[in-house]
N, C-alpha and C positions, 0 to 999 in steps of 0.2 A: 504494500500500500504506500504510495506517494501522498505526504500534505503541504500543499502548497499555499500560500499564504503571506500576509504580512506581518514581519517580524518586529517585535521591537524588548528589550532587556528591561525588568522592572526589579526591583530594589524588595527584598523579602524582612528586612527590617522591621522591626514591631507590626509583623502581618499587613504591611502599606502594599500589600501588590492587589489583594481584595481591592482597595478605594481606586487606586491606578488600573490594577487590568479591567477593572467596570466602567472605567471612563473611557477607557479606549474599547471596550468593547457597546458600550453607548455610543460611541461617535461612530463606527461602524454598523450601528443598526440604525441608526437615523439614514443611511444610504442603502442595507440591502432588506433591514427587517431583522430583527433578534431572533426569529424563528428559521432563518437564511446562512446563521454563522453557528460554527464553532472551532473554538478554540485550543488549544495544541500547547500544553506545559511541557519543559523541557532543561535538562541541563541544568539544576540546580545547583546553587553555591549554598555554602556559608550565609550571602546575603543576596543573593539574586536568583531571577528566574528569567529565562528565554519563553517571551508568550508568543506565537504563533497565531492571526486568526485567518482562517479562509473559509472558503463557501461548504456548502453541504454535499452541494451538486455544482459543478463547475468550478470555474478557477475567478478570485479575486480581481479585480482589476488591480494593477501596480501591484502587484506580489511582487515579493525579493529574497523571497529562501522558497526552495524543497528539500521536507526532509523523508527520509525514507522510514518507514514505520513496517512492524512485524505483522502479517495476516491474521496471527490465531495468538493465544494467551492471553487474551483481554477480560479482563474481570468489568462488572457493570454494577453501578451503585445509580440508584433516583433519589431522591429528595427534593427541599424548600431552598431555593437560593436565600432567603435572610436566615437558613441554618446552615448557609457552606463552612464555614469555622469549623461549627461540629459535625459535620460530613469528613473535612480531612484530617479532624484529628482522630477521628476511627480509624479513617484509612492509613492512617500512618502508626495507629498502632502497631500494625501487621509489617512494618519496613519501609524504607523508602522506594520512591515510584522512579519509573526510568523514563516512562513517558503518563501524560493525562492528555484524554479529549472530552473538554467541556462545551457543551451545550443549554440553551437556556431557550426558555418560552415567555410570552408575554404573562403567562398565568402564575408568576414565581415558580415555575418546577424547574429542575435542573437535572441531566441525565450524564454521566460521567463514565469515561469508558479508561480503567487505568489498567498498566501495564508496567511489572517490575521488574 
């Protein structure tokens, strides 16, 4: 699997990537629809995270990374986007993730597909 998309580095610091990755994932759904994106976590530091967003179906306009992702091993969690906090601090009970593709709907649900 190919995700193509645009990229940009957010800062994991006292959990500031939540307020930053929803602004830039707001500025991208004012143009295709929040129900039209998702998003692609990756390569974590110490303080940062690589976010990725591209389309569902088709490719972004002005993308500037493809990254290549695994077929099969995907584990799948739903919930409440104002409970994503405590959605990843479940999911990281279990270990760190190698890759996440987040998804969001206009009705606050959130569908997450990770991968360690």
């Amino acid at each position: 699997m190919e995700f193509k998309g645009i990229s940009k580095t957010f800062s994991t610091v006292g959990d500031k990537q939540y307020e930053t990755i929803g602004a830039f994932r707001d500025e991208l759904s004012g143009i295709y629809g929040r129900e039209r994106l998702r998003g692609l976590g990756y390569h974590w530091t110490d303080t940062s995270i690589e976010y990725v967003i591209g389309l569902i179906d088709g490719e972004i306009e002005g993308w500037n990374v493809s990254v290549p992702l695994p077929d099969t091993g995907w584990e799948h969690v739903c919930g409440r986007t104002e409970q994503l906090g405590e959605i990843y601090g479940n999911i990281y009970k279990d270990g760190p993730l190698k890759y996440e593709i987040e998804m969001f709907d206009e009705a606050g649900n959130c569908r997450i597909a990770l991968y360690r």
